[in-house]
N, C-alpha and C positions, 0 to 999 in steps of 0.2 A: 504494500500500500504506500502510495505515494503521501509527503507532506502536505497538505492542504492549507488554504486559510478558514474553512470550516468543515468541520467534522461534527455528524451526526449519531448518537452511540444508537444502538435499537431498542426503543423502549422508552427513549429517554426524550430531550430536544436536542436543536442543535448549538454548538459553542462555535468560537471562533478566537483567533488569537487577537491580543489584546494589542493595539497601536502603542500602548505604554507600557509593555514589558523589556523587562531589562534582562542583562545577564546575572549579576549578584542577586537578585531575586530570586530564580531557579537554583541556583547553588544555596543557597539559605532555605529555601523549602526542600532541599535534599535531594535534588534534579542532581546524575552523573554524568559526564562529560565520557562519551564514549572515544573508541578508535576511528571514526569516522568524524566525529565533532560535535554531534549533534547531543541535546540535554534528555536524558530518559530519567523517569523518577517509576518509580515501581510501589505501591501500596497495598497492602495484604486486606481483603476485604472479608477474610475470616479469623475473626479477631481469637479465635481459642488455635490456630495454625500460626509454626510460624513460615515468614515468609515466602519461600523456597517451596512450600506444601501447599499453599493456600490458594481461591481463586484470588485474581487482585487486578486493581487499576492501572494500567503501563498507558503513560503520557509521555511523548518526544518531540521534542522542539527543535527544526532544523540549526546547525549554527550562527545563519544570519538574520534569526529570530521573527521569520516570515512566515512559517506554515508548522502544523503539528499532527501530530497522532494522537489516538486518545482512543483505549479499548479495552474491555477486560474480556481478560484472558484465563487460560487454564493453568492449573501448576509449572507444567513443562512452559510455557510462554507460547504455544504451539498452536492452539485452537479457544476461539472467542466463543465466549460465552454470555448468553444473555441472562442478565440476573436480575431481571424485572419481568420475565413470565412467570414465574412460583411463589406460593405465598409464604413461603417455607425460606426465604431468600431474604426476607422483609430486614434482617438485619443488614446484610451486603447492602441493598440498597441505602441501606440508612448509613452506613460507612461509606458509599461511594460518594453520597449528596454532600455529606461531612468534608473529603475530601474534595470533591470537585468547588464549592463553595469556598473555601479556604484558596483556591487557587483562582478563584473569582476574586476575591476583597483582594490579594495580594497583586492584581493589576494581572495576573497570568493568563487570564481567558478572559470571555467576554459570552454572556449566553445572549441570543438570537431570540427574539418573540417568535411562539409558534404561532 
């Protein structure tokens, strides 16, 4: 999947990267700085798992801080998963809003009116 300036998760609405994001802000919310350049932050959205085990939120921001990623994923990072079809989920989701809003106030996104 390519970087975009908006990204849609399923289930959810859609974001967009924010005109006022910086770099020192993604490194202070715990964004990594891969071998390609670009900021990935990874968040475990099964709070009794740790990281590595759990479903979770993986968010990447290309290096010229123009377009992102934004998906949750399966333990391995391998296959997306939708965590707004089950009621059984109701936590994930409440940790992903947590996270994804945090990265709203901090200038890192921007959400779209649906």
């Amino acid at each position: 999947m390519a970087f975009a300036k908006e990204v849609t998760v399923p289930g959810d609405t859609t974001y967009q990267i924010s005109p006022a994001i910086k770099k020192y802000t993604l490194l202070d919310l715990g964004f990594i700085k891969n071998n390609a350049g670009a900021y990935v932050l990874h968040r475990s959205l099964e709070a009794d798992k740790n990281l590595d085990q759990a479903i979770k939120l993986k968010v990447s921001v290309n290096p010229d801080l123009t377009g992102f990623k934004m998906s949750t994923v399966s333990a391995a990072d391998t296959v997306r998963v939708n965590i707004f079809d089950h009621a059984q989920d109701q936590d994930m989701v409440t940790l992903y809003r947590f996270f994804v809003d945090d990265l709203i106030k901090r200038g890192v996104l921007e959400k779209l009116a649906s």
